[in-house]
N, C-alpha and C positions, 0 to 999 in steps of 0.2 A: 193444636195439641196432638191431636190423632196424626197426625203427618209428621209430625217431631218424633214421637214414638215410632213408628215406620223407619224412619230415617234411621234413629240410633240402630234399630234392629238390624239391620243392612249394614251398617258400617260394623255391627261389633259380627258379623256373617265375614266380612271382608276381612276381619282383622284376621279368625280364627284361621281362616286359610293361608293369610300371608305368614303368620309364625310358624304356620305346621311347614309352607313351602320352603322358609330361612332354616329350619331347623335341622329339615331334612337336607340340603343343601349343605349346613356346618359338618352334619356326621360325614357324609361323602366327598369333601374337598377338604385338601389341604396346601398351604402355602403358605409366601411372606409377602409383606407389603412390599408394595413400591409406592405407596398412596402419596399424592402433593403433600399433604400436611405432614408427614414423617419427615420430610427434609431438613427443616431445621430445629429438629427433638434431639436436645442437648443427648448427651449420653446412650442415645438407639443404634446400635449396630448397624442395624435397617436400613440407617441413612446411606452406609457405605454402596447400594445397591442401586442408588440415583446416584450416587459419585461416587469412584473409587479414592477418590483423595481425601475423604470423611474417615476419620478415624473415631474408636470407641471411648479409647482411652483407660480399658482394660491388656492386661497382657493376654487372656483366653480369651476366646468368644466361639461357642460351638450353638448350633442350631442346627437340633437335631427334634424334628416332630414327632416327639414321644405324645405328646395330647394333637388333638386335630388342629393344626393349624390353620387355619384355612386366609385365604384370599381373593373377595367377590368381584369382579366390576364390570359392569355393565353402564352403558350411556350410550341416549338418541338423542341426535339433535334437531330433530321434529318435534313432534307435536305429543304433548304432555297428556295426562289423565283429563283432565279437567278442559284442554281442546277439544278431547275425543268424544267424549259422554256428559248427556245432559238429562238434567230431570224430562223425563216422561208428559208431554201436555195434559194428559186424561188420566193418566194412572199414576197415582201417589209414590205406589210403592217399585214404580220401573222405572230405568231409566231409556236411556237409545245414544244409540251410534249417529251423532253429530259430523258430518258429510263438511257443510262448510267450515266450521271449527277446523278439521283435520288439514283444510285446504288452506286455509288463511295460515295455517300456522307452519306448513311446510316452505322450504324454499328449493331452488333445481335442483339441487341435490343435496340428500338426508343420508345420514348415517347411522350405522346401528353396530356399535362396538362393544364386543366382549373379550377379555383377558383373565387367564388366571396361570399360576406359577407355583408347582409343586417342588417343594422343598424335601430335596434326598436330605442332604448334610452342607452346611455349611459351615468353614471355621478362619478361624483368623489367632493371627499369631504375633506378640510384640519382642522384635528383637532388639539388640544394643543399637547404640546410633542414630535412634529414632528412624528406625527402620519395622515395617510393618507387611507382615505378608496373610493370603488368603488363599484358602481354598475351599471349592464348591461343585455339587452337582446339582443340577434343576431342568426340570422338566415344564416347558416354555407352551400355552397355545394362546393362540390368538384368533380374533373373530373381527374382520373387517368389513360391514357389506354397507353398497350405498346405491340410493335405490331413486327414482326421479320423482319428482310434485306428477308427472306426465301422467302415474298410475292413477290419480285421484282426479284428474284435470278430464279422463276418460267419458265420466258419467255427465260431462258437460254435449257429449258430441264428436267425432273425429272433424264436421267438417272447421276450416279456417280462413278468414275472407280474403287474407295475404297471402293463400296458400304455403302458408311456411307450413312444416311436417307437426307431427306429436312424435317427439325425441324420447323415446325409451331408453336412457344411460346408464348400464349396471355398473355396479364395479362391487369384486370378491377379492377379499384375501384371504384364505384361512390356513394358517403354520403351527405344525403342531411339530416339536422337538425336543430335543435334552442337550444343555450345555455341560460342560464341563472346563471348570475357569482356574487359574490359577492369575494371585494378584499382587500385588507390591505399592506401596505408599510410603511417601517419604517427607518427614518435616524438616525444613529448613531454616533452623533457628527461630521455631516457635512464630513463624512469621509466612513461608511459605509452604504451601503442603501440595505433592503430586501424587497423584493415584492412576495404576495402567490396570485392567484384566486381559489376560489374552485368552479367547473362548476356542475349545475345540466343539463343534456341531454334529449332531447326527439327526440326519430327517425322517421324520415317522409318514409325515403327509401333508400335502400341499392340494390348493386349488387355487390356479391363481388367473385373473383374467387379465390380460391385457387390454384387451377391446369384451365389449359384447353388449352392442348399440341395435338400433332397431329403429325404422323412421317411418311414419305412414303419411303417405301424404294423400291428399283429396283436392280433385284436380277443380278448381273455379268455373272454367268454361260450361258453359250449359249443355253443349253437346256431350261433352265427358262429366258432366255433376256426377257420375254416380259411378267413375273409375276410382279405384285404391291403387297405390300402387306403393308397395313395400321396401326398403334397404335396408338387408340385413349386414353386419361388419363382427364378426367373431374372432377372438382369439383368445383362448382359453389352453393354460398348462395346469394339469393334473398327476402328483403321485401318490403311492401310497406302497409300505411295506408290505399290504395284504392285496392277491393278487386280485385284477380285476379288470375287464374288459367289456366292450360293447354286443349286446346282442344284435349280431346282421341274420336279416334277412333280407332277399335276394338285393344284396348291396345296400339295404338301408339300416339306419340305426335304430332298433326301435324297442331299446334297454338296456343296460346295463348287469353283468352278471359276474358279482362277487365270489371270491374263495372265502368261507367261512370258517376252515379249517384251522388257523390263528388262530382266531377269535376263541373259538369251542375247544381248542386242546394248543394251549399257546408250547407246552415244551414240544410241539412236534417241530419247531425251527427258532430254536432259542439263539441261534445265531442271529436272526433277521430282527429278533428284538433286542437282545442288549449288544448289537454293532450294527447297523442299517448304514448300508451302504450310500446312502443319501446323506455326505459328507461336506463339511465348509468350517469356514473361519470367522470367529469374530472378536472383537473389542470392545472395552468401555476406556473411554479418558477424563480424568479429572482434576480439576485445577481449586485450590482456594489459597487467598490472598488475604491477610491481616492488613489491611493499610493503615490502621493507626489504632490505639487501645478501643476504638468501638466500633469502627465499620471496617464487616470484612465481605470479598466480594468473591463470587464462584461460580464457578460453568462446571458443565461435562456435557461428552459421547457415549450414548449410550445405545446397546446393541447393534452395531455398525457395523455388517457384515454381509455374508453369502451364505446357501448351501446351493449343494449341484445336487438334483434330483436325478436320479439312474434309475430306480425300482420302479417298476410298471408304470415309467413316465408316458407320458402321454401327451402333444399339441395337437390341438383342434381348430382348426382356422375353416372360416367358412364367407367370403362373399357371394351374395344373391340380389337380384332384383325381380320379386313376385308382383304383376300388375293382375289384380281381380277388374272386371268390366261385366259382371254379373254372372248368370246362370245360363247354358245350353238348355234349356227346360224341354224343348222340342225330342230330345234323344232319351226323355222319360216320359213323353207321353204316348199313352198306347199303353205303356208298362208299370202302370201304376200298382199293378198286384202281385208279381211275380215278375222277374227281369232276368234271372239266373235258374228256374227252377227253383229258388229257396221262395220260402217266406220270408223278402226283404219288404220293407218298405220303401215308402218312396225317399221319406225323410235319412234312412238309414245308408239306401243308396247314395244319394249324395252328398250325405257326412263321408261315408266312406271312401266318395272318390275326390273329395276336398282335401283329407288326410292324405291322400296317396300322391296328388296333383303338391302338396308343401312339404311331405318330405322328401320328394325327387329334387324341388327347387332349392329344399333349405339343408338336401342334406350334405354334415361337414365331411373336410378331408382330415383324415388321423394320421400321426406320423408319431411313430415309437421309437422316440429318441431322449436321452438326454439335455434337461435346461437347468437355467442356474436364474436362484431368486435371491433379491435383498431383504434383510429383515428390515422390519417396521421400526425405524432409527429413531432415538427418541433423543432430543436438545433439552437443559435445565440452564436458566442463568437465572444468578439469584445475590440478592445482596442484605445484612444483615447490620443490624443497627445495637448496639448493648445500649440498654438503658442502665440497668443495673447491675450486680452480679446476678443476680439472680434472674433478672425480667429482660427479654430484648425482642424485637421488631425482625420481623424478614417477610422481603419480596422475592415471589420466585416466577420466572416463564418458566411452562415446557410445551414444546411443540414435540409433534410426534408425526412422522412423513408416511404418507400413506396412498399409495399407485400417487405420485408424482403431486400430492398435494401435501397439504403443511396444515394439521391441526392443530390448535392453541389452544392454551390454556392460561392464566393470568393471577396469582396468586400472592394474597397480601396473611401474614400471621402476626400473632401476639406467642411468644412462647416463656417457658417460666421453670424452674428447677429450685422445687420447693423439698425443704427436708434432708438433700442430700440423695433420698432416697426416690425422690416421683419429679417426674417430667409430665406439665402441661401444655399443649398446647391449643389453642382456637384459630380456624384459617376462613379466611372469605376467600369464594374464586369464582373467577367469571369464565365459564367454558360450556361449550357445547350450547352457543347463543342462548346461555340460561346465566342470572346473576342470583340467584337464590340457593347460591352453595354454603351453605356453614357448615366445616367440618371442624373435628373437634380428635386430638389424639390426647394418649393418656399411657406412661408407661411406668409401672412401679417396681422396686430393687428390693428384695428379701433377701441376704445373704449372696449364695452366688445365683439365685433364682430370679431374673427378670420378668413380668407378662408384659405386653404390652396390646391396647386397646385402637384403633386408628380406625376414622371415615372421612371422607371430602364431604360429604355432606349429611348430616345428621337427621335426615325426612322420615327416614323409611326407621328408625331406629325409634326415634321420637314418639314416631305416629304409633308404632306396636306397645309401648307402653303408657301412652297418653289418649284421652279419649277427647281432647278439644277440638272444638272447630282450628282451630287453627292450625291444629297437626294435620288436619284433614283437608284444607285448604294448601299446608304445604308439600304435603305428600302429592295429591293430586296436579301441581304445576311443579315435581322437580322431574328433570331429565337424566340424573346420574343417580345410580345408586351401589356404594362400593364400602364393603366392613371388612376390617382386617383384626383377625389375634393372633400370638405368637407367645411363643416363651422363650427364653434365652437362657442358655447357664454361660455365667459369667466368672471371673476370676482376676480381680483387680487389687492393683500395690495401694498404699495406702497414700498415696502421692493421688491416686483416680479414684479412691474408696467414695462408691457413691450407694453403697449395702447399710440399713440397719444394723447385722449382724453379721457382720465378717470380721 
């Protein structure tokens, strides 16, 4: 009983934190969804933004973030709440950081993704011929980093009886930008529908690695048991609109030193922010197909592009081979209390000539040039079953490409347009090696005033108004967590009237 009490005590500690950190988080972000389950939400604008060949079915559609719109998402596809932390063996009321949990649950490479998508204005437009046009501006970041099992594998030992290495694999992408899209969709006899955007890009800031591997090996022979010897493989492109450079000293690197002056008085170079020379091109393609009164079938290209970074670009490319075979100890003894006239130590001495001995070896070459990066391209195919007027069935993939790999996603819905006025939908998806996604959208029509409600997965929403074990169970093993609202004003013929009062 006294441990039951304890426990609730801690979880409702947990909760009060998590809503004050959502909260604060909705006043400070805004955007629209792109979430899986929006896809197939009869009547959502929204949809248009996973395909351009989804239309509303309104002749206006403006989205414009008069209330906070916001758009969350975040997903790792390591290791969960509930791999990480475990009850405490001795103390009721602690928990601890769970080492092997972390380990078991990771695989060679984890990812930790974050996105979100600021909504200037969006609008769309129906003209005769079933012709349909769009225009938009938004402001795009994204957050790519992937990190190896190697970091946790660490507290096992470097040595290995095959001497194969301990592979350190990083990989970063992080793109922060503003589109500006103009778009067109066209139906062809009610039966086939095309959608193109064509994106102009302006870059705010990039870091993007190509390489930046690390290998330590530990040599078997007994005569060398106790050589290291390191391979380092960098290749790292970096820009940004606000200037900034490395701190050299005598030829080394050894900091980084920002212009702040953006930041602290942005009109002192209002050019650099609403036109940044860090320029490119991009598109969306979309396709949907009626194949017969109940299954329709649909793809698109999504963010399929470049920008060329020019502003304080930056490549950093660096190979090295450091072999450590221990310590000269002999050239600090005698000098155990003084070595230089300071008050160094011996300890401090040798730190400091271990730092000076790796940044000579590790340090990179910079080259102040322009490079050119692709966005994080994102694939949807997806197919759709009517049950009824009102009730139907959809499957959708999206993969999403990322430094030369292919994330997936795999998604089954129930969807439903009750009233006239509200779009339900419930989605299951399997992504980010997690099968415990239920998300749930929800969008309702007031006149020409739409909101709409959207998550992939409903844990973290559940859990903050539910006190059950089982929200606490499923919060604790989900790996995605992403909530979208939106409002639309809408303006629809009476042929598309999906308003109570219009």
């Amino acid at each position: 009983m006294h441990q039951q009490i304890i426990s609730e005590n801690i979880m409702k500690q947990y909760k009060l934190i998590f809503i004050t950190g959502l909260l604060s988080i909705l006043f400070y972000t805004s955007g629209f969804s792109q979430r899986i389950t929006s896809y197939w939400m009869k009547n959502l604008p929204q949809g248009n933004y996973l395909n351009p060949a989804k239309e509303s079915g309104c002749k206006i559609f403006i989205d414009i973030p008069v209330l906070p719109n916001f758009d969350i998402n975040l997903t790792h596809s390591g290791f969960t709440i509930n791999d990480a932390i475990k009850q405490h063996p001795f103390y009721l009321d602690s928990f601890m950081i769970d080492l092997d949990g972390i380990e078991k649950a990771l695989k060679t490479g984890n990812n930790i993704n974050a996105e979100t998508e600021i909504s200037i204005l969006n609008f769309g437009l129906a003209l005769k011929n079933d012709l349909n046009i769009s225009f938009g501006v938004n402001y795009k970041l994204s957050e790519f980093f992937e990190y190896p099992k190697a970091l946790i594998e660490l507290r096992r030992g470097n040595y290995r009886k095959n001497e194969t290495p301990l592979a350190f694999n990083f990989r970063q992408n992080l793109n922060l930008y503003r589109e500006i899209y103009i778009g067109a969709s066209k139906n062809f006899n009610n039966t086939l529908y095309l959608g193109a955007k064509l994106k102009y890009l302006s870059g705010y800031a990039n870091i993007k690695t190509n390489k930046m591997d690390l290998e330590w090996y530990t040599s078997i022979k007994p005569e060398d048991m106790y050589d290291w010897t390191f391979n380092s493989d960098f290749d790292i492109n970096a820009a940004s609109i606000i200037p900034w450079n490395f701190t050299d000293s005598a030829g080394q690197i050894n900091g980084i030193d920002i212009d702040t002056t953006l930041i602290s008085n942005p009109s002192s170079d209002l050019s650099s922010l609403l036109f940044p020379k860090n320029t490119g091109l991009g598109i969306d393609l979309g396709i949907e197909y009626i194949l017969n009164n109940r299954l329709t079938l649909s793809a698109s290209l999504i963010d399929f592009g470049y920008i060329s970074w020019k502003t304080n670009s930056k490549i950093m490319t660096q190979q090295a081979t450091f072999k450590f075979s221990g310590l000269d100890i002999a050239k600090y003894i005698g000098n155990l209390n003084d070595t230089t006239g300071e008050n160094t130590t011996l300890g401090e001495k040798i730190k400091n000539d271990m730092i000076d001995t790796l940044m000579n070896v590790f340090n990179p070459t910079i080259e102040e040039t322009a490079y050119r990066t692709s966005l994080n391209s994102k694939i949807y195919l997806g197919a759709n079953l009517k049950i009824t007027n009102w009730l139907n069935t959809g499957f959708l993939y999206k993969g999403i490409f990322f430094n030369k790999s292919l994330i997936s996603a795999w998604s089954f819905s129930a969807n439903a347009n009750l009233f006239k006025a509200l779009s339900y939908s419930v989605s299951y998806t399997i992504m980010n090696a997690s099968a415990n996604n239920i998300g749930m959208g929800l969008a309702y029509k007031a006149g020409p005033f739409q909101m709409y409600l959207i998550t992939d997965n409903m844990a973290a929403p559940f859990w903050a108004v539910n006190g059950s074990n089982f929200s606490d169970e499923w919060l604790k093993n989900t790996k995605t967590f992403n909530f979208s609202f939106g409002l639309n004003f809408l303006i629809c013929g009476n042929k598309y009237d999906i308003g109570l009062m219009e």
